[in-house]
VOTORKOL-503065 format. One record per residue (C-alpha): residue in three letters; z, y, x; residue number from 1. Coordinates in steps of 0.001 Angstrom, whole numbers, always signed. Example, Ala and Ser with C-alpha at 12.3 -4.5 7.8 and 13.67 -1.06 7.14 Angstrom:
# residues 2
PT_Ala_+7800_-4500_+12300_1
PT_Ser_+7140_-1060_+13670_2
***
This chain:
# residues 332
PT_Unk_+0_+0_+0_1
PT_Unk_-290_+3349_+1317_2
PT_Unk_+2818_+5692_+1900_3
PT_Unk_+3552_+8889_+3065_4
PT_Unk_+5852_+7666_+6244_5
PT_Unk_+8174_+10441_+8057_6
PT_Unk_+7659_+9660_+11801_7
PT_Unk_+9855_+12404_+13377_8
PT_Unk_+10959_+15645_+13138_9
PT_Unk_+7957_+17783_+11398_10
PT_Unk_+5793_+14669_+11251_11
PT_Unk_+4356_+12922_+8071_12
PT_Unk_+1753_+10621_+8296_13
PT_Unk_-389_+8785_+5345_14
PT_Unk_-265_+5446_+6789_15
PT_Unk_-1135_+1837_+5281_16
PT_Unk_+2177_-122_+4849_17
PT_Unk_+3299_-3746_+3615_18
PT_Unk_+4410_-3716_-169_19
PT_Unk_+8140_-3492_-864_20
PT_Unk_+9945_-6706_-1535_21
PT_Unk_+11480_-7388_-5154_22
PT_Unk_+14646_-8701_-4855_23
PT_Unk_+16538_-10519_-7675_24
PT_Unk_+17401_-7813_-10061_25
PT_Unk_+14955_-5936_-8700_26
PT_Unk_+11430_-4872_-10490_27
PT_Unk_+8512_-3348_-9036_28
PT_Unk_+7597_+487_-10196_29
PT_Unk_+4157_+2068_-9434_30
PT_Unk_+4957_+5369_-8833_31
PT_Unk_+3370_+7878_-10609_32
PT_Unk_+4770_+11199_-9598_33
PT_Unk_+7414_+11673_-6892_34
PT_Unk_+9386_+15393_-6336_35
PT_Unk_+10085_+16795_-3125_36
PT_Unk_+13825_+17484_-2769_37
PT_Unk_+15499_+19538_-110_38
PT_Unk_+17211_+16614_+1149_39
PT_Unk_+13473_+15253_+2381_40
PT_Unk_+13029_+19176_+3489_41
PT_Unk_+16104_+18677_+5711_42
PT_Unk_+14626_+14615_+7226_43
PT_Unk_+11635_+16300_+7721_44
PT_Unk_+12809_+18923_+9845_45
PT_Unk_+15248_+16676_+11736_46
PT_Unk_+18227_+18003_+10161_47
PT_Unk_+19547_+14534_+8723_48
PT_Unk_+20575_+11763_+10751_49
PT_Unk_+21243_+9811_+7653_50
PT_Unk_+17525_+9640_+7449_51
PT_Unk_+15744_+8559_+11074_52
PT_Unk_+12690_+7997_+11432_53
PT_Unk_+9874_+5988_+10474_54
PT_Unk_+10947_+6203_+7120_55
PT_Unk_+9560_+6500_+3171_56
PT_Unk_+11542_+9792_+2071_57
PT_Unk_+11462_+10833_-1509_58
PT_Unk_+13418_+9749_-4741_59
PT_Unk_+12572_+11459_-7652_60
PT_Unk_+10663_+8982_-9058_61
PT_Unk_+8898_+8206_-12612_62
PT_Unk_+6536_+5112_-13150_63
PT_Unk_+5689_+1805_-14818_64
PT_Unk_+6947_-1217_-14397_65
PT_Unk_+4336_-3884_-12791_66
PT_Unk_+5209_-7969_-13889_67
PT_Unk_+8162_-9237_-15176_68
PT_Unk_+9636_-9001_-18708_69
PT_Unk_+9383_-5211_-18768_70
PT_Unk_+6156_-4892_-17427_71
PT_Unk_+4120_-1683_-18506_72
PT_Unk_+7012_+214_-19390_73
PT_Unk_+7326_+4103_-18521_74
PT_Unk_+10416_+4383_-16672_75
PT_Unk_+12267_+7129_-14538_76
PT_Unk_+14039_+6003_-11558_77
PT_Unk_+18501_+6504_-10849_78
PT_Unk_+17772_+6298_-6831_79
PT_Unk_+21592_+5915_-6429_80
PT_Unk_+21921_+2001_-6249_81
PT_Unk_+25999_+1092_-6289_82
PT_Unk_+27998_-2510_-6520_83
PT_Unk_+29032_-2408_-10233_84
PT_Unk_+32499_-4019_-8917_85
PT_Unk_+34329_-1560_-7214_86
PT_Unk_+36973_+535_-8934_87
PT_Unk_+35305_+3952_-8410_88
PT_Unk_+32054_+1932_-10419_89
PT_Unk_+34496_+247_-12942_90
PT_Unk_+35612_+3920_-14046_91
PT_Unk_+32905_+5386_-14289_92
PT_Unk_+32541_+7301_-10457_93
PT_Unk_+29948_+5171_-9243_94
PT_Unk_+28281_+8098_-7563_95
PT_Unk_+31790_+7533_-5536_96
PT_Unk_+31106_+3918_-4659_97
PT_Unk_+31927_+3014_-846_98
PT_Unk_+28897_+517_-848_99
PT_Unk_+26615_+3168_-2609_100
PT_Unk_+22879_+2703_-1466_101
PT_Unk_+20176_+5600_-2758_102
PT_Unk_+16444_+5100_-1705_103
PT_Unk_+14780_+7049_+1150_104
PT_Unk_+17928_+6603_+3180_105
PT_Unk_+18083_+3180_+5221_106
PT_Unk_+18710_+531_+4228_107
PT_Unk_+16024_+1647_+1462_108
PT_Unk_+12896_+2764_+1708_109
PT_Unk_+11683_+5814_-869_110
PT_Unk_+9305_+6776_-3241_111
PT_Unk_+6761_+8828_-1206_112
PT_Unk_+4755_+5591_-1768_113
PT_Unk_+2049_+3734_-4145_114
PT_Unk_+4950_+1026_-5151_115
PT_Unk_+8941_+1268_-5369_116
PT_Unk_+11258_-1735_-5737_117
PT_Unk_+14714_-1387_-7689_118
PT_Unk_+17329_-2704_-9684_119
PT_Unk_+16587_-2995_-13075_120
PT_Unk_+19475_-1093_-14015_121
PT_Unk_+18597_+2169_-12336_122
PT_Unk_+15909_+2120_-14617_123
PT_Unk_+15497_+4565_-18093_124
PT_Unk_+12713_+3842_-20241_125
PT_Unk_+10823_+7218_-21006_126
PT_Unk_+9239_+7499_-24531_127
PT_Unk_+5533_+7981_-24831_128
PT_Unk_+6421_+11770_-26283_129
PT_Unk_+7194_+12367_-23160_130
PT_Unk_+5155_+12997_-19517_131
PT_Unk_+6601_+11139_-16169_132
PT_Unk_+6148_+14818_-14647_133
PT_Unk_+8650_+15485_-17256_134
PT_Unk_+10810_+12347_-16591_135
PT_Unk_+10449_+12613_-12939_136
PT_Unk_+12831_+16091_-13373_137
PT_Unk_+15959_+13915_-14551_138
PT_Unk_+17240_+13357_-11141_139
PT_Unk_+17156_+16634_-9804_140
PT_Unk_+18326_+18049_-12953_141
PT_Unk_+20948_+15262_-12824_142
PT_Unk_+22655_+17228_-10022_143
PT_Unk_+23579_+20008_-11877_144
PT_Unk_+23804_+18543_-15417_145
PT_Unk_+26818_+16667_-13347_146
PT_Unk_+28405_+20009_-11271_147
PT_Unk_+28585_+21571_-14677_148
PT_Unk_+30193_+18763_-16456_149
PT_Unk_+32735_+18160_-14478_150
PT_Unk_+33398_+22202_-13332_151
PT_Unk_+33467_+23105_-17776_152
PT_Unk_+36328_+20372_-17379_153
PT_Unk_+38548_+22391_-15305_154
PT_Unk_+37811_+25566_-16281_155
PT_Unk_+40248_+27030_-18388_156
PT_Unk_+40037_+30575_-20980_157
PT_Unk_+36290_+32160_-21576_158
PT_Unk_+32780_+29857_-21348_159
PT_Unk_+30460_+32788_-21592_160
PT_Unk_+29408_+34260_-18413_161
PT_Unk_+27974_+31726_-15484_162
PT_Unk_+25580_+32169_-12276_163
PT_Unk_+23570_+29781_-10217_164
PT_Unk_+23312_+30524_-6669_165
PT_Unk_+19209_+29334_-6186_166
PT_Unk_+16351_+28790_-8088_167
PT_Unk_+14721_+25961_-6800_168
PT_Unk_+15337_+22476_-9041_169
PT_Unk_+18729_+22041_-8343_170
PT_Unk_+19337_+25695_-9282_171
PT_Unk_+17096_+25937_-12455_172
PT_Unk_+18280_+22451_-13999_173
PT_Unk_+21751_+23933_-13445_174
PT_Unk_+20921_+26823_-15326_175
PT_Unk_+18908_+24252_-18244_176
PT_Unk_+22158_+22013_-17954_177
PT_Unk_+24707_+25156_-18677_178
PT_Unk_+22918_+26127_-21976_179
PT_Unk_+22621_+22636_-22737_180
PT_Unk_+25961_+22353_-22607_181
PT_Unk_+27163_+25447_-24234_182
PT_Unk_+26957_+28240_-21709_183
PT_Unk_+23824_+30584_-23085_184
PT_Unk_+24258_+33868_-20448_185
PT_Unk_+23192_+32355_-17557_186
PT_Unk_+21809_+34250_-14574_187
PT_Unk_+20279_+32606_-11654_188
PT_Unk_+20189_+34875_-8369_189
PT_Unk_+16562_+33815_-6228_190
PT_Unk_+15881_+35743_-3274_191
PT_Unk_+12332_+34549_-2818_192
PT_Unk_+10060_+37338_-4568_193
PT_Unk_+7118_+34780_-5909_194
PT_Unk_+9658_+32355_-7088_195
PT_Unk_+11690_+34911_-9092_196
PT_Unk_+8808_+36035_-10899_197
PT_Unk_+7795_+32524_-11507_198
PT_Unk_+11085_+31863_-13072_199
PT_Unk_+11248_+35245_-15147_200
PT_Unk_+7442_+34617_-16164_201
PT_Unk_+7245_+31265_-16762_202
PT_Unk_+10319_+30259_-17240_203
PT_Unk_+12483_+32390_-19671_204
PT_Unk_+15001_+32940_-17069_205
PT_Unk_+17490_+35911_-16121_206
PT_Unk_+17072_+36282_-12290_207
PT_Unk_+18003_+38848_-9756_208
PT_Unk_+17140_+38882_-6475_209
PT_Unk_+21212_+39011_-4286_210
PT_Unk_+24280_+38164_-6241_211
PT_Unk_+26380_+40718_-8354_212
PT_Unk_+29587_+40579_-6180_213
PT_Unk_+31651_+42066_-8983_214
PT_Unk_+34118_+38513_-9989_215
PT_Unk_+33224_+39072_-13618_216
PT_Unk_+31081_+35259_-13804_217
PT_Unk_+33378_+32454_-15112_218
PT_Unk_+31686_+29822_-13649_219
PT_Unk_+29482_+29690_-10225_220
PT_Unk_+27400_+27023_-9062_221
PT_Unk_+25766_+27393_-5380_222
PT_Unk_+22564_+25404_-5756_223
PT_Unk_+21759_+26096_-1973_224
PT_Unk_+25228_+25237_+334_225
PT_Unk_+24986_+28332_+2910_226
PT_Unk_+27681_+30469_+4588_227
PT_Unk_+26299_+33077_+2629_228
PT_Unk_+26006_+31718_-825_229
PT_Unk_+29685_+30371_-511_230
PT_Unk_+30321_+34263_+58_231
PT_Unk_+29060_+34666_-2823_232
PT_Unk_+30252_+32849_-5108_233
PT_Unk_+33961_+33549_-3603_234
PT_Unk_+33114_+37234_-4281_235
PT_Unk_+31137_+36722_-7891_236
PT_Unk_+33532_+34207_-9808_237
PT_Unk_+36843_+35675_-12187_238
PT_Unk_+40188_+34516_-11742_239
PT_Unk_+40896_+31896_-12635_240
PT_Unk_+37341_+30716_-12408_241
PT_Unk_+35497_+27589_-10975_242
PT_Unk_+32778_+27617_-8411_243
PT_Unk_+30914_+24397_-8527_244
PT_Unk_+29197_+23246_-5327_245
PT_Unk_+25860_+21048_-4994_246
PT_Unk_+24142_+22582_-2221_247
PT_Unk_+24022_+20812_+1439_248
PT_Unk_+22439_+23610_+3314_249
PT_Unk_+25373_+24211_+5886_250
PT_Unk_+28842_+22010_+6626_251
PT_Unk_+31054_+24784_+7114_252
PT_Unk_+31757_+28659_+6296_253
PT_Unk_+32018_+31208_+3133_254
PT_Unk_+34613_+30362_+1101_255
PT_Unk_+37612_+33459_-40_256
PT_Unk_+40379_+30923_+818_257
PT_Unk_+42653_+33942_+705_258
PT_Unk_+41469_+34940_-2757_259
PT_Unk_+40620_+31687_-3951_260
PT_Unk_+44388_+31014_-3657_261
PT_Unk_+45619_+34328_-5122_262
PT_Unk_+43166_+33979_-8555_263
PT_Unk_+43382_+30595_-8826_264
PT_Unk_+39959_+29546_-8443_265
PT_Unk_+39222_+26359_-8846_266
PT_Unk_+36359_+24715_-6331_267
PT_Unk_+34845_+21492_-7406_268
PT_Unk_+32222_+19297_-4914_269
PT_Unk_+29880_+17119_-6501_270
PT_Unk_+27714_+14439_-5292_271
PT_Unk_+24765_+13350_-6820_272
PT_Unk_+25713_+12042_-10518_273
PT_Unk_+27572_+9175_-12630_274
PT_Unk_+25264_+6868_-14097_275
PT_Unk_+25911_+8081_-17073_276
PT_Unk_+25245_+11740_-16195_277
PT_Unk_+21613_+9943_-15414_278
PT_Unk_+21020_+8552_-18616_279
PT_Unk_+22810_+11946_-20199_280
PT_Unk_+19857_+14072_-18287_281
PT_Unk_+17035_+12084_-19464_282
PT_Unk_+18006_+12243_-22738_283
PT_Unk_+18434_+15656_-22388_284
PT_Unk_+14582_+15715_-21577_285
PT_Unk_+13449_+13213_-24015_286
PT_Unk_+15205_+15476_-27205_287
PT_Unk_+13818_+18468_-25651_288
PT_Unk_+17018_+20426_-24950_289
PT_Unk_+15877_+21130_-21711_290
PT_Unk_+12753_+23176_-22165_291
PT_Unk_+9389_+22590_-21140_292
PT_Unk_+9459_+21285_-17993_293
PT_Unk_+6658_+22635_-16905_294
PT_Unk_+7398_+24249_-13915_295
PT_Unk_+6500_+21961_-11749_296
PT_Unk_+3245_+22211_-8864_297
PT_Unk_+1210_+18530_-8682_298
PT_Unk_-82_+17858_-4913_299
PT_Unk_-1740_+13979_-3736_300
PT_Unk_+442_+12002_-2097_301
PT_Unk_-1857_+11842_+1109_302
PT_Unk_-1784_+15634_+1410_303
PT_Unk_+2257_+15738_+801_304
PT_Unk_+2347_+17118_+4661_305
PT_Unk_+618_+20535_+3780_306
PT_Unk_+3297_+20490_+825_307
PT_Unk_+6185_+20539_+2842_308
PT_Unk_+4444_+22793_+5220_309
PT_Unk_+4232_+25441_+2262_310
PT_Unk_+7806_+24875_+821_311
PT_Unk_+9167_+25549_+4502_312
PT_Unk_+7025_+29047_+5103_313
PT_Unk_+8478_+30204_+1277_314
PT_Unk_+4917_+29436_-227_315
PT_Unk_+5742_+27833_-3442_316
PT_Unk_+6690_+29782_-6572_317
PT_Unk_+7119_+26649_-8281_318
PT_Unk_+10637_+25215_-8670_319
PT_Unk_+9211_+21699_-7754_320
PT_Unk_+6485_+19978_-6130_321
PT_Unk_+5173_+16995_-7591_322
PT_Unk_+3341_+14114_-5568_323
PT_Unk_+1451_+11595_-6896_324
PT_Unk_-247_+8256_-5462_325
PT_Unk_-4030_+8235_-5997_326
PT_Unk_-3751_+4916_-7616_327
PT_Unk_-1279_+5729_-10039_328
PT_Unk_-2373_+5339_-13610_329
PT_Unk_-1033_+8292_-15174_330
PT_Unk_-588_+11970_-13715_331
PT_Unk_+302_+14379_-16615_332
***
């Protein structure tokens, strides 16, 4: 099959490689569209050393199912594969799991390929209403549809006011995931000129280009990680607030300790997303709640190296890039 193989820092290379092997438990998924996160942004640039090289990258995955009892069906792919035994996975953290695999980190190979094997039950069956562009979206939007649960949980007093700190997928399915779970005055703060008008224009958002560092927002989520953005949301969020925290950009740096401690301000990390969070998001997208979903950029799988080219030099108004296999049977 062919692949798009990361061979080094800044190096991708279309390459012919052997088919994955189906375990037991596993079924095979041609991929049909695959999204570029910023976790593959950091491999790529040789940021990650989770992630060495030669290696499939890429996990935002929708398909069909080839063979098998469930072959044909449209399904969109949990990448987060976890032991079902442990206690974290018996309550319901299995995003917590101390075995936790997720595909396009060894020992798993990803989805920048024509074929993807996994575990049956990391698979969600996507009606035919909907696109696999569309169903493609649940795992990044799975990140924050997670950060918010679980930061609405702690907060305590008003719901009303909230900001996202990016608005690339992670930052925009925040935003989608906050009104879809009760928060409707959102703003998302984008830097990035082409992108901010892209999400104004297109996508019915509230943007502004820095952050409002006036602690009125109840709730902040920092889509991006940085020293900066931490800053920020220290500076933007009320007393008594929450800052929720997805981004990986940085390991250190940013926080208001000092104030965080005076105005009780609660800071929650989240990982990924619960398995149920998952199924939670794609639902979201299958009843519509989260919008269009159309704000995604499609690219061919064997030209996915000028695609991370243009998302590193800032040339991508798009939230998300899309790539799809030549092969795959169905695009929209």
């Amino acid at each position: 099959m062919k692949a798009l193989v990361y061979t080094g820092p800044e190096q991708l290379s279309y390459l012919d490689v052997p088919p994955p092997t189906v375990g037991e438990g596993d079924h095979l998924v041609r991929v049909c569209c695959v999204g570029i996160c910023g976790s593959d942004m950091h491999a790529y640039l040789g940021h990650d050393d989770r992630r060495p090289a030669p290696l499939i990258l890429g996990h935002e995955v929708a398909g069909v199912i080839e063979g098998g009892p469930r072959d044909g069906e449209r399904v969109t792919v949990n990448p987060l594969v976890t032991c079902g035994t442990c206690p974290a996975c018996r309550e319901g953290y299995d995003n917590l799991c101390p075995k936790r695999q997720i595909i396009s980190m060894p020992p798993r190979e990803g989805g920048f390929a024509e074929f993807l094997a996994i575990p049956g039950t990391n698979l969600v069956k996507v009606p035919d209403t909907v696109s696999l562009s569309q169903a493609a979206l649940a795992e990044p939007i799975a990140c924050g549809w997670h950060t918010v649960r679980r930061s609405l949980a702690v907060l305590y007093g008003a719901h009303n006011r909230a900001l996202v700190l990016g608005g690339g997928a992670i930052g925009l399915g925040a935003a989608l995931s906050l009104k879809a779970q009760g928060i409707d005055d959102v703003t998302i703060v984008e830097p990035n000129p082409a992108r901010r008008t892209y999400l104004i224009d297109v996508c019915s958002q509230t943007v502004l280009e820095t952050a409002p560092e006036n602690g009125l927002f109840d709730l902040v989520i920092d889509g991006v990680g940085y020293t900066s953005t931490r800053a920020a949301a220290s500076a933007c969020v009320r007393p008594g607030g929450v800052i929720g925290h997805i981004g990986l950009g940085e390991d250190q740096g940013g926080l208001d300790i000092r104030r965080m401690t005076l105005q009780e301000v609660t800071f929650v990390g989240t990982y990924t997303y619960t398995a149920e969070d998952f199924r939670q998001t794609a639902h979201a997208i299958f009843e519509q709640r989260l919008g269009a979903l159309d704000w995604t950029d499609h690219r061919s799988l064997a030209d996915g190296g000028g695609a991370f080219e243009d998302i590193r030099n800032g040339a991508v108004a798009e939230p998300k890039i899309l790539l799809v296999p030549t092969a795959a049977p169905e695009r929209n």
